[in-house]
N, C-alpha and C positions, 0 to 999 in steps of 0.2 A: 396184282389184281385179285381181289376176292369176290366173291360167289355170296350173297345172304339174301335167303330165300327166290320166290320166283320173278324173276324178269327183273331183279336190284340188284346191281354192283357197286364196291365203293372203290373209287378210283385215286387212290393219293387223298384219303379219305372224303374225298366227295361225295357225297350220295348222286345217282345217275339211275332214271329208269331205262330199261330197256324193252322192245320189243319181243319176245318169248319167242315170234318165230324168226324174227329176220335179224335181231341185236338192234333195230335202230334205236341210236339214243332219242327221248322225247323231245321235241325244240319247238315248244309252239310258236316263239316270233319266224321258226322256219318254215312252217307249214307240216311238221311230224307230232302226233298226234297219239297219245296211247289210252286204250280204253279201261275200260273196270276190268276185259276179260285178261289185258294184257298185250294184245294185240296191237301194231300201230295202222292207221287210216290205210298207209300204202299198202299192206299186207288185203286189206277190203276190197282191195279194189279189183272188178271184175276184169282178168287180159282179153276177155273175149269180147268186150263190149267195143272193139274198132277193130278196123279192116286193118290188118300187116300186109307186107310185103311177104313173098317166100324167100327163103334163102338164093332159090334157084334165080330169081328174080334178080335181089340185093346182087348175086355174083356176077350177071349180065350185065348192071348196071357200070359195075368194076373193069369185066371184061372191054366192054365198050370206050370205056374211057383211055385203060392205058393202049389199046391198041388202035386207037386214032391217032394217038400221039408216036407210037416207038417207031424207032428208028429217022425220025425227022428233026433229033436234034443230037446234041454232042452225046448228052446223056439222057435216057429215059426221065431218069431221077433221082434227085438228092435224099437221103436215109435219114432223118433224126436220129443220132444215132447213142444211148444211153450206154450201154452194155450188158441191161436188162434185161429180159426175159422176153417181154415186147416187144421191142427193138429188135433179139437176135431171132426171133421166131418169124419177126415181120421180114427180115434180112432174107434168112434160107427160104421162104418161098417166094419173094421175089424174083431172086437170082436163083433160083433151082427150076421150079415152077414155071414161071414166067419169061424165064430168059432174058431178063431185063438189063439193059444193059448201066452199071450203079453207080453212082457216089455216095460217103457214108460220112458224116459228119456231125462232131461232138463239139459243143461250146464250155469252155470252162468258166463256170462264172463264180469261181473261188469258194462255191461250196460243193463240189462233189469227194466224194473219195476217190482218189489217188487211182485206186485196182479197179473200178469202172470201167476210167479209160483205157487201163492193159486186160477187162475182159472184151470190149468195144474190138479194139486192135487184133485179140486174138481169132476173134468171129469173123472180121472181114478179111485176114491174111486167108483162112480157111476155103472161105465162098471168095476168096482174088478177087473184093472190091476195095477199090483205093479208097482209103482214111484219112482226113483232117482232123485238128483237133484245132479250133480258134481259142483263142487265148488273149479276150481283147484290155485294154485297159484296168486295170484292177482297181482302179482310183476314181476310176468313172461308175464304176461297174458298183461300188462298196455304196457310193453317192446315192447312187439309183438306189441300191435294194434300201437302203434307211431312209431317204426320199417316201417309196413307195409304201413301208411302215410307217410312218412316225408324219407324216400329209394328213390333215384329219379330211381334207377335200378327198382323199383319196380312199381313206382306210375303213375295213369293215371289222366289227367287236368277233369276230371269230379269224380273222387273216388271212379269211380267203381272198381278198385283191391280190395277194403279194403272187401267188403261183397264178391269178389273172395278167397279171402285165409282167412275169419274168414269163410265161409259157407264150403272151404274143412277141417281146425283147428276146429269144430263141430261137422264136421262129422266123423273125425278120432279120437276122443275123445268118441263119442258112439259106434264106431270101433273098439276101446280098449274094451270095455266093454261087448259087444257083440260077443269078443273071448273069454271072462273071463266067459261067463253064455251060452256060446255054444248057441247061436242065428242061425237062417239060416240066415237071410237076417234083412236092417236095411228099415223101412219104411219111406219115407219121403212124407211131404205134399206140397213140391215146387209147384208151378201152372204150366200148362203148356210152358209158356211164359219163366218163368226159369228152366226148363227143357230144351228146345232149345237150349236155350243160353250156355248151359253147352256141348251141343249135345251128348245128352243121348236120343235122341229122335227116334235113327235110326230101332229100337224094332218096332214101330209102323207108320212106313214109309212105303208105298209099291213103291212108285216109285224109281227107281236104285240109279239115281240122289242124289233127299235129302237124302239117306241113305248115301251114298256116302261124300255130305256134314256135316250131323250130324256127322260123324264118324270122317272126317277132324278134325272138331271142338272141337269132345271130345281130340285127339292126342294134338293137340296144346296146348288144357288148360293142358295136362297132363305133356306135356314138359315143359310150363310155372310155373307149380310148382315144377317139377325137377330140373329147374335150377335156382330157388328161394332155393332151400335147399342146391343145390351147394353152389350156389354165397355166400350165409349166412356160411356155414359148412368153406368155404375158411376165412371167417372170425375170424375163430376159437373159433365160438359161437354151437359147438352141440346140445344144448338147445333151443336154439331159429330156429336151423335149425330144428329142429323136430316138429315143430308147422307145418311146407310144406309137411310134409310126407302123402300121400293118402291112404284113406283107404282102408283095404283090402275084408271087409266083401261084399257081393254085396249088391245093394242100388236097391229097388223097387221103382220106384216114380206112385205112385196111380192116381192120376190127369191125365197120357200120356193116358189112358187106359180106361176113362170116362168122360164124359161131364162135363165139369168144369162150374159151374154151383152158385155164390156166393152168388145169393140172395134165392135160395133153399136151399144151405148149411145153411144158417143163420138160414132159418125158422124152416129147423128140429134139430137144432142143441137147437134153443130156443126150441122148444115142448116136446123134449124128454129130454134133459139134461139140460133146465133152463139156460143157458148156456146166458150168456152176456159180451159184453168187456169190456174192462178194462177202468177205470175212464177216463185216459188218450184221448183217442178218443171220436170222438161224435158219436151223437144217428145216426145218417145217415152210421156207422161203415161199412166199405167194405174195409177195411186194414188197418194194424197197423206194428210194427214196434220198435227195440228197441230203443234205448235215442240217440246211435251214428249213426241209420239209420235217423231218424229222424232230426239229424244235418246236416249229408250228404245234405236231401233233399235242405235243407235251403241255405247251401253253393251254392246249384247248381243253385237253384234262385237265388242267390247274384251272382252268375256267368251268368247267363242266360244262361243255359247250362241245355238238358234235364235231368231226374234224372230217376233212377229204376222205382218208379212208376207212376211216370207218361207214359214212354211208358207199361206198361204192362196195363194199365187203360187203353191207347191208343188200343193198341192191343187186347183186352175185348172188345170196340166197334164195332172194323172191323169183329170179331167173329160171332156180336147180342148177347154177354155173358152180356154183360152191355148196356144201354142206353146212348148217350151221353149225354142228362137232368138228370142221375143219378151220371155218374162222376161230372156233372158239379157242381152240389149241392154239394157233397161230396168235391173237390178241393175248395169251397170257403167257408167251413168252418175250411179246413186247417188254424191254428194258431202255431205261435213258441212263444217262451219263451226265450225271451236274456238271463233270467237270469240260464234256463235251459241249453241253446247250450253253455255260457262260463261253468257253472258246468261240464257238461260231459266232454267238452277240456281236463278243469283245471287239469283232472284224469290224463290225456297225457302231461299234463306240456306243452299244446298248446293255443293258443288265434282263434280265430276268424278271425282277421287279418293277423296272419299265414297262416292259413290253405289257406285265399283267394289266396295269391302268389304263391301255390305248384297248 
């Protein structure tokens, strides 16, 4: 990545504006907006004009929840379990904190790296909560993910559907499982920023409004995957419609309910559980990502088109959750691998050049 002049990078030589205080890329069919000063719309926007919730608040509301539920079933609850950063910070206070009593569970859905699941394994052997690792059809599973690319009923020109219906096919896979071992609730470590985006956010809303909004947003996504199970079911594929089915168990997201906080996660996550990431990423680590997340992003540079994380890095700034001299380090040691984004494709029986025209 290169730097010319203010708030312009050229990305694989794409020209890309950026927002000067927050890096958002410009995306006006997104709603991101950059002015003559340089500034984008979100960066205007006043935080004091609605009513928050306090922290103290958001934690009572957490509080409340899992201690109606503990101890009335086999297991408090099931872990999402990456071997991420998220995941292992949401693990130790759990199981340290909380005293919960856990399961910890990872899906392999033929794109993660390998050492994931031996950092997953090494964090739960540590905090003694039992580990799965599902490992379901691979031939089903390759079906789906090119299915949900290559569907034009399905697919959006930046490819965000794809981590829409493999993050709810994830989580209705620890779903299943977490009715089979009598779970109350399934933990996830999503950050706040996809949290929203889901609008499961409405828990720790006080103002009418974003409640009101969050709520909109969670029905939509919920229709959009009811009528991804349709449209597929009228295909007269039941198998692969059942990859859309939502899950049933309730889903706690840890993160809505306290300070997201990434470079304290890291530190204590290193002090107490030695905890480091995976080869893959570099030393400056503030997100990671599996093989076809990581393609996505690349595509989306090759499109000039913002990507997942880059606006949630973006939206970390405007917080003071991150520094913009910290993404920015971070973002320019991003590197791809051609010889990695055609392997991952090749799974999908897709190119490079494909994916560019969907």
């Amino acid at each position: 990545m290169k730097f010319i002049g203010k708030g312009v990078i050229f990305i694989n030589n794409l020209k890309a504006k950026r927002c000067i205080r927050c890096l958002a890329v410009e995306a006006r069919s997104k709603g991101t907006l950059i002015g003559d000063d340089g500034v984008c719309n979100h960066c205007k926007i006043n935080p004091s004009r609605y009513n928050r919730m306090s922290w103290e608040e958001k934690e009572q509301k957490f509080l409340e929840l899992i201690h109606a539920a503990k101890g009335k079933h086999r297991y408090d609850g099931f872990i999402m379990m990456s071997g991420g950063k998220d995941s292992t910070y949401l693990a130790l206070k759990l199981k340290n904190e909380y005293k919960l009593n856990l399961m910890a569970m990872s899906v392999d859905n033929g794109f993660e790296y390998p050492d994931s699941f031996d950092n997953a394994r090494k964090v739960c052997d540590k905090l003694g909560i039992p580990y799965i690792i599902l490992q379901p059809d691979m031939r089903q599973l390759r079906k789906f993910y090119r299915y949900i690319i290559t569907e034009k009923h399905l697919r959006h020109d930046d490819y965000s559907q794809i981590c829409l219906y493999c993050g709810n096919y994830l989580k209705r896979q620890v779903d299943i499982y977490a009715e089979k071992f009598d779970a109350a609730y399934i933990f996830s470590g999503y950050n706040p920023d996809q949290v929203t985006e889901l609008g499961e956010a409405a828990i720790v809303e006080a103002d009418p409004g974003l409640a009101q909004y969050q709520q909109m947003i969670k029905r939509t996504l919920d229709e959009k995957m009811q009528d991804a199970y349709q449209y597929t079911l009228q295909k007269n594929d039941p198998e692969l419609a059942a990859c859309f089915e939502l899950p049933r168990t309730k889903i706690l997201y840890y993160y809505q309910h306290f300070p997201y906080d990434p470079i304290h996660m890291l530190a204590t996550i290193r002090q107490e559980l030695d905890w480091e990431p995976i080869k893959r990423f570099s030393k400056n680590y503030l997100v990671s990502g599996c093989q076809l997340v990581c393609t996505l992003v690349h595509l989306c540079q090759q499109k000039n088109i913002p990507d997942y994380i880059q606006k949630e890095f973006s939206a970390q700034i405007r917080r003071g959750t991150l520094t913009k001299e910290q993404v920015e380090k971070v973002m320019a040691e991003i590197k791809f691998s051609n010889e990695e984004i055609d392997e991952t494709l090749a799974k999908l029986d897709l190119t490079c050049a494909q994916m560019l025209t969907l």
